[in-house]
MOPAC internal coordinates of N, CA, C and O (Angstrom, degrees):
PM7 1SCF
backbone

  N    0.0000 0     0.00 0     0.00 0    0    0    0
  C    1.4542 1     0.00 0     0.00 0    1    0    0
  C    1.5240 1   107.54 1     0.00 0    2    1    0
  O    1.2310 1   122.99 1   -47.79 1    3    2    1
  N    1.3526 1   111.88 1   132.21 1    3    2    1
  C    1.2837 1   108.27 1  -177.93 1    5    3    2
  C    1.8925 1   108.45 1   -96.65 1    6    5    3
  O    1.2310 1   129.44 1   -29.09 1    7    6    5
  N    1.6283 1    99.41 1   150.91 1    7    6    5
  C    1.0856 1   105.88 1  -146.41 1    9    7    6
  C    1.9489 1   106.27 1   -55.13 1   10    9    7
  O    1.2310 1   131.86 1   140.51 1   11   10    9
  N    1.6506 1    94.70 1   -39.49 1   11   10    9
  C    1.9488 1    87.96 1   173.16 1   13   11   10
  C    1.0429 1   119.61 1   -73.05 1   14   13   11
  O    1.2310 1   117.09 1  -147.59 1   15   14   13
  N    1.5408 1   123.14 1    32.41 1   15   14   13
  C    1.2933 1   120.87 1   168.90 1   17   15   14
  C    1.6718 1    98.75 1   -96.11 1   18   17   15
  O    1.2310 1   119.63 1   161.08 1   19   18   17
  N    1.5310 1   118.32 1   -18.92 1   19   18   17
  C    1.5190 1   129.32 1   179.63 1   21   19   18
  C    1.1822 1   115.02 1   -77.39 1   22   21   19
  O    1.2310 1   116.88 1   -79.29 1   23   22   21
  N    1.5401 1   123.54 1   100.71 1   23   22   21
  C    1.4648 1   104.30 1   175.01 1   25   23   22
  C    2.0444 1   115.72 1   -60.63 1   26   25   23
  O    1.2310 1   122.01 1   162.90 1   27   26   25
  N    1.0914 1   113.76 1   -17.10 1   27   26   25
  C    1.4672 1   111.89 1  -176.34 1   29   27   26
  C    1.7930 1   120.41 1   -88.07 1   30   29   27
  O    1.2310 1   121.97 1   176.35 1   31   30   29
  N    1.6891 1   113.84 1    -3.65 1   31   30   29
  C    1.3960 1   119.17 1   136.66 1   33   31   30
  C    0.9618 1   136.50 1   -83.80 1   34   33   31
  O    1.2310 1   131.26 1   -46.18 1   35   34   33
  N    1.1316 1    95.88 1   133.82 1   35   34   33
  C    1.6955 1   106.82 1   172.42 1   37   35   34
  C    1.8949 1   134.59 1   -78.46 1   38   37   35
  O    1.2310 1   135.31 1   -58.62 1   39   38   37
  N    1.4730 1    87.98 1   121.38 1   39   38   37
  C    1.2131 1    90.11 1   177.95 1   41   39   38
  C    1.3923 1   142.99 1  -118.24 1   42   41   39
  O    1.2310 1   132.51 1  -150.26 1   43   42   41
  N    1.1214 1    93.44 1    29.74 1   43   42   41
  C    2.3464 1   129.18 1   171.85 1   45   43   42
  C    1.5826 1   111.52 1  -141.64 1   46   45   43
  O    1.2310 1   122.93 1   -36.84 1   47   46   45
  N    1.0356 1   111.99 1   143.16 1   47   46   45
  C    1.3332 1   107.74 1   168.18 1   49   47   46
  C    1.8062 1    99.54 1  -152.14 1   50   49   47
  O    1.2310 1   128.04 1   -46.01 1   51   50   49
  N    1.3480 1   102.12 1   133.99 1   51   50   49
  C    1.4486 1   129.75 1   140.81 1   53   51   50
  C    1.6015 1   139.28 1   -64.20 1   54   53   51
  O    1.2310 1   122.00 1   -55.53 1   55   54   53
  N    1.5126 1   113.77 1   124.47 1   55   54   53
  C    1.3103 1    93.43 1  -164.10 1   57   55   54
  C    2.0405 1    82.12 1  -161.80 1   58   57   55
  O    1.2310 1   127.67 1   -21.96 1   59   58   57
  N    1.6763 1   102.84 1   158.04 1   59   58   57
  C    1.4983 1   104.06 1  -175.53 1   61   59   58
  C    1.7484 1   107.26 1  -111.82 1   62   61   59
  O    1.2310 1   117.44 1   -42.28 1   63   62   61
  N    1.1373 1   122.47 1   137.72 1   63   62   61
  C    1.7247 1   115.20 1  -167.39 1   65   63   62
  C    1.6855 1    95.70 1  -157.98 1   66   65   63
  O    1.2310 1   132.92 1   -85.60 1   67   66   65
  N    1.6187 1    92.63 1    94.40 1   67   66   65
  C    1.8922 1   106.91 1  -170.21 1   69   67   66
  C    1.0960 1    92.32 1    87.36 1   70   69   67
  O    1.2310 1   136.07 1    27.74 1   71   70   69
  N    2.1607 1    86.50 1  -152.26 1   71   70   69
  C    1.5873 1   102.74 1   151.16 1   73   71   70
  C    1.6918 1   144.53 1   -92.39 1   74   73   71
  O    1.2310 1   128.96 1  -129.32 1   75   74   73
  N    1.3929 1   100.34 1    50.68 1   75   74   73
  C    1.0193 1   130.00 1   141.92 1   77   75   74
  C    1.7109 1   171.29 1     6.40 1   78   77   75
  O    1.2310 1    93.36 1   154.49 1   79   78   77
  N    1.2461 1   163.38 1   -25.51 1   79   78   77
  C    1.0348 1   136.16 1  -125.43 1   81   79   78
  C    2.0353 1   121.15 1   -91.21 1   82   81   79
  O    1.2310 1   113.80 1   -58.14 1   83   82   81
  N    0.9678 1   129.34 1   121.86 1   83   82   81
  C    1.2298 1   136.65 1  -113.45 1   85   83   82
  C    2.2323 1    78.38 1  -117.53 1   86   85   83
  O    1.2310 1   122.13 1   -56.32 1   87   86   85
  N    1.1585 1   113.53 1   123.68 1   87   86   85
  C    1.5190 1   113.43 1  -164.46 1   89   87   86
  C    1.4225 1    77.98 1  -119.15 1   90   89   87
  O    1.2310 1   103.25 1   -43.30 1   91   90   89
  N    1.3099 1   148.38 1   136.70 1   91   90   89
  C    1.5160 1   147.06 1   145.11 1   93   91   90
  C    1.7237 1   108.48 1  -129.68 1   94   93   91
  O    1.2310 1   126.43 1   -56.08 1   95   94   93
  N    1.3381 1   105.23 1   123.92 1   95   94   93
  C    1.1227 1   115.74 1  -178.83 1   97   95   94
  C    1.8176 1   118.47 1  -139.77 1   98   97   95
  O    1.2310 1   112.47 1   -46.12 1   99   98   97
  N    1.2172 1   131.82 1   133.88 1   99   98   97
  C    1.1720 1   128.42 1   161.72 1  101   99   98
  C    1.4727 1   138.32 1   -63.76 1  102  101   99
  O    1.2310 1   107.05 1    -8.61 1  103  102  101
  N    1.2154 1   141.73 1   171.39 1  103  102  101
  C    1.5637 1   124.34 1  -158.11 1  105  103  102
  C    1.3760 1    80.99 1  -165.96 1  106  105  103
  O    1.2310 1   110.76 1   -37.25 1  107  106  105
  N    1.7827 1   134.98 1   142.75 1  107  106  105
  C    0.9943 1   144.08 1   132.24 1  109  107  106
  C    1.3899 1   141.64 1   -77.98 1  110  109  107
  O    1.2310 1   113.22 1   -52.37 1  111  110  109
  N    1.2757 1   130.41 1   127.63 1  111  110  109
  C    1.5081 1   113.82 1  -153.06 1  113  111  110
  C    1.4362 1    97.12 1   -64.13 1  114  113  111
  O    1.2310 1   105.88 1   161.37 1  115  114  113
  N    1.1883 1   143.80 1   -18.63 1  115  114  113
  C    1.9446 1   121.40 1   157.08 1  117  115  114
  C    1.1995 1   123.74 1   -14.93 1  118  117  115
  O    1.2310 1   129.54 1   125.33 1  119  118  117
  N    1.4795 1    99.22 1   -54.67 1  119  118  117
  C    1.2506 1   134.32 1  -163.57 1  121  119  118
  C    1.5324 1   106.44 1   -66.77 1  122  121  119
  O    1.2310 1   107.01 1   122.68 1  123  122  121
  N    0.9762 1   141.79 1   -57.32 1  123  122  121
  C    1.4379 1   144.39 1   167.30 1  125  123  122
  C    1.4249 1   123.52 1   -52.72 1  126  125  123
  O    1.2310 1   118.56 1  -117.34 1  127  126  125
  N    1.3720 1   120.35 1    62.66 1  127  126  125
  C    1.3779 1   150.26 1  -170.91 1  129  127  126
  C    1.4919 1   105.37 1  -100.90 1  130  129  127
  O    1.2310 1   115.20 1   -22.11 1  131  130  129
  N    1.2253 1   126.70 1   157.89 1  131  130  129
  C    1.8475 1   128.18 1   159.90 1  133  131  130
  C    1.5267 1   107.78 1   -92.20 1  134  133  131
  O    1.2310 1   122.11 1  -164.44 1  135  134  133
  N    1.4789 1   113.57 1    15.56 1  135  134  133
  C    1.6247 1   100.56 1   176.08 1  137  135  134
  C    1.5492 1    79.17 1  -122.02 1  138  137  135
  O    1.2310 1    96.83 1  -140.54 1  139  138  137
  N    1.5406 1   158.66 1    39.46 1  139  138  137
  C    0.9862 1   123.85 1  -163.08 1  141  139  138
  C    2.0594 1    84.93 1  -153.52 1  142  141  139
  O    1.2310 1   135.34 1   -75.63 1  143  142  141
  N    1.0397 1    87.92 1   104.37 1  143  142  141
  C    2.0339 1    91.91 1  -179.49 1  145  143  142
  C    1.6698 1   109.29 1  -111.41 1  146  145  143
  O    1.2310 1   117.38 1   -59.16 1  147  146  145
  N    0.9160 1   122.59 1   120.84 1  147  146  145
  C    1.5399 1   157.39 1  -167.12 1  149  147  146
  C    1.8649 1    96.33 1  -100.90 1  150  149  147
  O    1.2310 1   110.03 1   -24.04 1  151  150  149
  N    1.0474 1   136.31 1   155.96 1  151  150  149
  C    1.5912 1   145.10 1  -177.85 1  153  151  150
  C    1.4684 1   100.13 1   158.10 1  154  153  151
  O    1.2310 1   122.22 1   -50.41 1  155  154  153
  N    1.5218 1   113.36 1   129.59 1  155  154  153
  C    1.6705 1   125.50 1   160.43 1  157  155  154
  C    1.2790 1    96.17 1   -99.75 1  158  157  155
  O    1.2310 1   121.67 1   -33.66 1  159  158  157
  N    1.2322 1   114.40 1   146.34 1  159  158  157
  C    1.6750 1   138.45 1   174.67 1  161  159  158
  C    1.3589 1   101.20 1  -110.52 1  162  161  159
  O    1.2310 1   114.67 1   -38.98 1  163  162  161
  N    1.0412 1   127.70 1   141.02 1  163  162  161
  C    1.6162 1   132.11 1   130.66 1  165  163  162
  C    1.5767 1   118.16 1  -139.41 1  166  165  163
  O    1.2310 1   132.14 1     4.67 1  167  166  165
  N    1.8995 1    94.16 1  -175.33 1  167  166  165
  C    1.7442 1   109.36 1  -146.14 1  169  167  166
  C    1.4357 1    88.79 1  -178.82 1  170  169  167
  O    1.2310 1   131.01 1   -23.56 1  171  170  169
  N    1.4591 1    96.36 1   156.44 1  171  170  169
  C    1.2192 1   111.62 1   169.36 1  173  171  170
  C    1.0186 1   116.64 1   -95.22 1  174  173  171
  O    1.2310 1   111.03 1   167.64 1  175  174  173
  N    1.1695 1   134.49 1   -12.36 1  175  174  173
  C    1.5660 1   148.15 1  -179.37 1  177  175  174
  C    1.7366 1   109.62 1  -112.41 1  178  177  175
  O    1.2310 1   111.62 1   -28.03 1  179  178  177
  N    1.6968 1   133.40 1   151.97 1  179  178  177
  C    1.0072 1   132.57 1  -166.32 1  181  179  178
  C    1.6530 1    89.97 1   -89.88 1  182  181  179
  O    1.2310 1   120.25 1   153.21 1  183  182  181
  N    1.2901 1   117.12 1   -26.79 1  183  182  181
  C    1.7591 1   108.72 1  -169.29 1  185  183  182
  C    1.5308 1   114.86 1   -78.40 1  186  185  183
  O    1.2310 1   115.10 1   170.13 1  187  186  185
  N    1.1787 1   126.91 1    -9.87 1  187  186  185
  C    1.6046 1   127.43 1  -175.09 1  189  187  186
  C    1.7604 1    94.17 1  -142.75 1  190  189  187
  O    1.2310 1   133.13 1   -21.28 1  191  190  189
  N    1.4653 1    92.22 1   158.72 1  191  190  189
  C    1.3488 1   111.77 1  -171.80 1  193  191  190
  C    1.6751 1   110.45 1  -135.55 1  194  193  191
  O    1.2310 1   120.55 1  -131.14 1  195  194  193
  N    1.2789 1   116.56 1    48.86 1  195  194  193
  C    1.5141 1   103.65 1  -178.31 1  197  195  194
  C    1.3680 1   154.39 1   -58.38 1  198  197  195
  O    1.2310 1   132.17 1   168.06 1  199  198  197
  N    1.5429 1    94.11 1   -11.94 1  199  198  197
  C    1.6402 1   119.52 1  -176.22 1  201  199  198
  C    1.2153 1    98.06 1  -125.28 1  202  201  199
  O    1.2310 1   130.67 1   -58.38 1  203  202  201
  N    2.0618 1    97.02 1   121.62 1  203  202  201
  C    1.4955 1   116.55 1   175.94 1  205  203  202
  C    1.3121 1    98.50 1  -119.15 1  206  205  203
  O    1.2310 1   131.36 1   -16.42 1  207  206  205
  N    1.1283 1    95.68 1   163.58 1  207  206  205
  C    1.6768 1   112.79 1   178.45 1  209  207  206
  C    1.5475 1   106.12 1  -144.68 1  210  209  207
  O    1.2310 1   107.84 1   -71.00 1  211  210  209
  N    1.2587 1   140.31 1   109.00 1  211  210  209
  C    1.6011 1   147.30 1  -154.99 1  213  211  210
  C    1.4069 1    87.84 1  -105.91 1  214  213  211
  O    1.2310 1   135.21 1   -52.85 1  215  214  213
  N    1.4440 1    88.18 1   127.15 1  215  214  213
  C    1.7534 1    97.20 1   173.76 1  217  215  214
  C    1.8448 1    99.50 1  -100.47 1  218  217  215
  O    1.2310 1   124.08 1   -42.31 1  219  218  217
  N    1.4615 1   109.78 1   137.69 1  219  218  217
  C    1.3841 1   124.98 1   173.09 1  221  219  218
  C    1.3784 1   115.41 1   -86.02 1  222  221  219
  O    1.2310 1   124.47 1    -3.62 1  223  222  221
  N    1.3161 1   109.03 1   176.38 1  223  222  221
  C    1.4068 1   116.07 1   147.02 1  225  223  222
  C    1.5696 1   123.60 1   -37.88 1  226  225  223
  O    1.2310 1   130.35 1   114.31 1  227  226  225
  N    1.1909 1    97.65 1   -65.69 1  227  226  225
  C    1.3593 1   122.78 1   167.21 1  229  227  226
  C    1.4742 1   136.42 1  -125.39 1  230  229  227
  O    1.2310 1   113.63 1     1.05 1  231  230  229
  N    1.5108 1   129.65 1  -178.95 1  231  230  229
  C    1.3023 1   112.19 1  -175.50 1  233  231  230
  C    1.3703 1   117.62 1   -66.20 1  234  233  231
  O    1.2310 1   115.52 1   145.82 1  235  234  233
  N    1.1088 1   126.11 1   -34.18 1  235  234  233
  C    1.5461 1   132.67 1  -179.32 1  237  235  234
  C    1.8196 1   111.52 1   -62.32 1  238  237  235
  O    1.2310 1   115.66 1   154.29 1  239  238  237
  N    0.8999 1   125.85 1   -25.71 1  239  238  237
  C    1.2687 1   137.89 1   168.84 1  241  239  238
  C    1.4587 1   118.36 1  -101.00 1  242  241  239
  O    1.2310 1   122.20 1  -156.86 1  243  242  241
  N    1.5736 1   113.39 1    23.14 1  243  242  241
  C    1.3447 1    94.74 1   176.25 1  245  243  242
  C    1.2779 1    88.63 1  -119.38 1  246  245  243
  O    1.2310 1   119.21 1    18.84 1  247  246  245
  N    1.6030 1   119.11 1  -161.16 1  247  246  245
  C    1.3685 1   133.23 1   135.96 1  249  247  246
  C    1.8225 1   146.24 1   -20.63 1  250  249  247
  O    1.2310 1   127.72 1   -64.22 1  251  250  249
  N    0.7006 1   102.74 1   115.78 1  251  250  249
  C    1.7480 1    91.90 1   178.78 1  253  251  250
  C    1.3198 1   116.53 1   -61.11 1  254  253  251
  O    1.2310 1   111.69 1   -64.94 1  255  254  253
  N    1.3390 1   133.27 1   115.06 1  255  254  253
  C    1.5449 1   133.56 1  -168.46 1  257  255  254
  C    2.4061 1    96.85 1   115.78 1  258  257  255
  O    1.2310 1   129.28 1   173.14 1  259  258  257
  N    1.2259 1    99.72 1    -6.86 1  259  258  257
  C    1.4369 1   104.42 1  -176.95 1  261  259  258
  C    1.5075 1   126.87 1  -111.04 1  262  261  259
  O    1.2310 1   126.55 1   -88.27 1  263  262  261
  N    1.3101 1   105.01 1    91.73 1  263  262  261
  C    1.6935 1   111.63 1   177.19 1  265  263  262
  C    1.2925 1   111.69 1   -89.96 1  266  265  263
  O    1.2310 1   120.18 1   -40.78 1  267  266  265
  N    1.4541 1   117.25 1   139.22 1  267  266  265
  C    1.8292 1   141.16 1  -177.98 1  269  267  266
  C    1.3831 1   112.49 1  -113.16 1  270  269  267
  O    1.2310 1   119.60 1  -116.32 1  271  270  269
  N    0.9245 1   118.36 1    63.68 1  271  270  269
  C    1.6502 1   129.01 1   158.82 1  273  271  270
  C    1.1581 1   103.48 1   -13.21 1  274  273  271
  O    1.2310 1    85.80 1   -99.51 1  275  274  273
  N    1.6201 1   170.70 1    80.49 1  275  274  273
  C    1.6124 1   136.47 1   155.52 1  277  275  274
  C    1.3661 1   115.51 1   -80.37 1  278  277  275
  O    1.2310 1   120.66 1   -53.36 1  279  278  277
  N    0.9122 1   116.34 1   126.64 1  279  278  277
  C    1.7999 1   153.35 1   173.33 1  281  279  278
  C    1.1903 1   129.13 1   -90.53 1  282  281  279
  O    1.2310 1   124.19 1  -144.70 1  283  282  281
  N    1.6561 1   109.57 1    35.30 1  283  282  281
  C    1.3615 1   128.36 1  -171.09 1  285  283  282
  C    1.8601 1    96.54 1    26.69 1  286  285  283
  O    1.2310 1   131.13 1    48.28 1  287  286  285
  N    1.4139 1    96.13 1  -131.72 1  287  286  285
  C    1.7158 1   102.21 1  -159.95 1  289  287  286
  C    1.8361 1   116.18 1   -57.83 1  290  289  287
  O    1.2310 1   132.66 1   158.51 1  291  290  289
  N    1.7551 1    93.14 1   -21.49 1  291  290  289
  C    1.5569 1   108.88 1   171.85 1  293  291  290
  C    1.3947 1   116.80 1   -60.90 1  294  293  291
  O    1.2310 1   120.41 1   -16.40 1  295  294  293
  N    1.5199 1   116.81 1   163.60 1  295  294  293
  C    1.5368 1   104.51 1   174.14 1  297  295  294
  C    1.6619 1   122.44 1   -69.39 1  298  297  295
  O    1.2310 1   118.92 1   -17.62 1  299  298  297
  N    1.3393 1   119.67 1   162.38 1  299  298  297
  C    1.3798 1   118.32 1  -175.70 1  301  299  298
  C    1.9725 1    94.24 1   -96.99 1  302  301  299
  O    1.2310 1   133.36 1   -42.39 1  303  302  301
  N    1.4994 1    91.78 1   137.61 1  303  302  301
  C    1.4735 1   112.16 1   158.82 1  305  303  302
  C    1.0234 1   100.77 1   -88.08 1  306  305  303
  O    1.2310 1   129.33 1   -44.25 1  307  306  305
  N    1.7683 1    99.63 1   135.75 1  307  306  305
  C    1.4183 1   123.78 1   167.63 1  309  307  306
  C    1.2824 1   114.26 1  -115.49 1  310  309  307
  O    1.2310 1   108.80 1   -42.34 1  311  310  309
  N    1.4871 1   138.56 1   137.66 1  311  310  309
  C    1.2063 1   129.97 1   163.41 1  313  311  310
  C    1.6475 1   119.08 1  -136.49 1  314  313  311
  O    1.2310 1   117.88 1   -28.88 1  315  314  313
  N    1.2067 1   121.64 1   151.12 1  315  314  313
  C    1.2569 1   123.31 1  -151.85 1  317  315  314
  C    1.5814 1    90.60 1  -150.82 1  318  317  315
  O    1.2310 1   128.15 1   -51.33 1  319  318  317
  N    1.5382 1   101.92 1   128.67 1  319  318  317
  C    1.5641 1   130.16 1  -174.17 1  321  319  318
  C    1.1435 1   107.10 1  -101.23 1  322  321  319
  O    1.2310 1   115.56 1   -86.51 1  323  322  321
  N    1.5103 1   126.03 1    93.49 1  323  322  321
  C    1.7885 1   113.66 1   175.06 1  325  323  322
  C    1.3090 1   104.52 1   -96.63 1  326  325  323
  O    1.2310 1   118.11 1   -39.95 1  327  326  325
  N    1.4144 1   121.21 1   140.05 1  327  326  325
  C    1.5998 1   112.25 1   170.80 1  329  327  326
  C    1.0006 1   125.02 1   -68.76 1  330  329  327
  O    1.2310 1   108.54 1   -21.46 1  331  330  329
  N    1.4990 1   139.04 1   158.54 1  331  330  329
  C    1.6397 1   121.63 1   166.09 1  333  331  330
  C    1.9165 1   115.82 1  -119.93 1  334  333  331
  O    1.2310 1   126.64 1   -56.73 1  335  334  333
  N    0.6374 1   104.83 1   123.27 1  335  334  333
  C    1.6797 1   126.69 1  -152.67 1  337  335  334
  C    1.2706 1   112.88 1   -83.23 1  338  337  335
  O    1.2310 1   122.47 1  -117.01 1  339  338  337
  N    1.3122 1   112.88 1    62.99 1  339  338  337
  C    1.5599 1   109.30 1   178.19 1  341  339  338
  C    1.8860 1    91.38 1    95.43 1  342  341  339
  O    1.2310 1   131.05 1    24.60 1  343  342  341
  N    1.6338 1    96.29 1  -155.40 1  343  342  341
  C    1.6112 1   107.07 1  -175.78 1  345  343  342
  C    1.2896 1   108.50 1  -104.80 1  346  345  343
  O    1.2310 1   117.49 1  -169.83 1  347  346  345
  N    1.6238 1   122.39 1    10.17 1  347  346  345
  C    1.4867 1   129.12 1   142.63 1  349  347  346
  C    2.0045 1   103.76 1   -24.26 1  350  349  347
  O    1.2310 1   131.30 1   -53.01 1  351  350  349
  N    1.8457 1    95.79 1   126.99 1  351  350  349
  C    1.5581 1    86.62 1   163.12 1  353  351  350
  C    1.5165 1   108.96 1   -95.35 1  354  353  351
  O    1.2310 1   115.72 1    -2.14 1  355  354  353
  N    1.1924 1   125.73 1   177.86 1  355  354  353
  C    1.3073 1   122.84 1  -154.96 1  357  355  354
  C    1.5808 1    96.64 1  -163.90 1  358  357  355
  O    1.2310 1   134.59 1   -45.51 1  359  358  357
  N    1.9951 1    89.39 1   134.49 1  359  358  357
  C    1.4898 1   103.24 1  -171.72 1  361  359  358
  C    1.3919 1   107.13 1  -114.88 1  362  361  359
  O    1.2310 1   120.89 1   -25.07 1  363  362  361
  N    1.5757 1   115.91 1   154.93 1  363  362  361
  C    1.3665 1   106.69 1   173.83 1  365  363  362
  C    1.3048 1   118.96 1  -146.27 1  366  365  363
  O    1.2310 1   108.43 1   -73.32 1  367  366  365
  N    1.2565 1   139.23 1   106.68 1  367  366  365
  C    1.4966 1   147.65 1   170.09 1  369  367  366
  C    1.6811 1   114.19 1   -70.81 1  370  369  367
  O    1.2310 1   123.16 1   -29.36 1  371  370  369
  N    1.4083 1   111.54 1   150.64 1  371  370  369
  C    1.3926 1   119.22 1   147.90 1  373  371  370
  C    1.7974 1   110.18 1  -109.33 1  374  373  371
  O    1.2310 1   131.82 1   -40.78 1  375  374  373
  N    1.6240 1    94.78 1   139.22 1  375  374  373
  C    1.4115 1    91.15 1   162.01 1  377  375  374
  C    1.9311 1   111.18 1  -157.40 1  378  377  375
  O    1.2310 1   141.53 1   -38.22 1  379  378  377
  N    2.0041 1    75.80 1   141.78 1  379  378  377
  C    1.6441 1    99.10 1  -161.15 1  381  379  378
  C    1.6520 1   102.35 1   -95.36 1  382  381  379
  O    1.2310 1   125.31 1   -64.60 1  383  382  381
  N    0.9941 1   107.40 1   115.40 1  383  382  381
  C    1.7230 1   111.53 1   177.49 1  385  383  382
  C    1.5419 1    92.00 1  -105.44 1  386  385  383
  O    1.2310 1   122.59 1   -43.66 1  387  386  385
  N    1.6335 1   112.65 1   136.34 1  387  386  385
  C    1.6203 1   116.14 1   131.03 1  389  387  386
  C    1.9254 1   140.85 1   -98.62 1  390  389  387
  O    1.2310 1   131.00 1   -47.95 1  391  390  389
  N    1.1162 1    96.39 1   132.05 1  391  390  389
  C    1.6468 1    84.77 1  -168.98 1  393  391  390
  C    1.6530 1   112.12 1   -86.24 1  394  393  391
  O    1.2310 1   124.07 1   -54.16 1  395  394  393
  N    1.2920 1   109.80 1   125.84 1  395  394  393
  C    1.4105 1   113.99 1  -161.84 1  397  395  394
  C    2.0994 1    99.59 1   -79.72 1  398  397  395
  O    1.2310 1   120.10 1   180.00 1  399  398  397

């Protein structure tokens, strides 16, 4: 059974390293489609989202602050570097759109 078949693993994690905020998430090669767009947002506030970071295929096609692990048939690590700006707290979403 693969582990995102578990709702009680985890498969994102948050974490702080400096100034920082440390986004790590897994990706299945399913998942790496041209109808299938991946992007973390953050903000200091829950109502606006001004800082995106576009996750690629790979690192070269993503964002600056965005590393693509590929893990041949395994899942790909993703990790995503948000800065943190002073003693601003700071929020961060992922969001998975498909284009029909």
């Amino acid at each position: 059974m693969r582990s995102g078949s578990v709702p009680t693993a985890a498969r994102a994690a948050v974490s702080r390293d400096g100034n920082q905020l440390v986004f790590t998430l897994t990706r299945r090669d399913g998942a790496e489609s041209p109808d299938v767009t991946a992007t973390v947002e953050s903000g200091t506030e829950l109502s606006s989202w001004p800082d995106v970071w576009q996750i690629g295929q790979d690192t070269a096609s993503s964002s600056a602050g965005v590393s693509v692990e590929e893990n041949g048939s395994d899942d790909d690590i993703i990790t995503v570097a948000i800065p943190l700006d002073g003693g601003a707290g700071r929020f961060a979403r992922l969001v998975i759109a498909r284009s029909s």
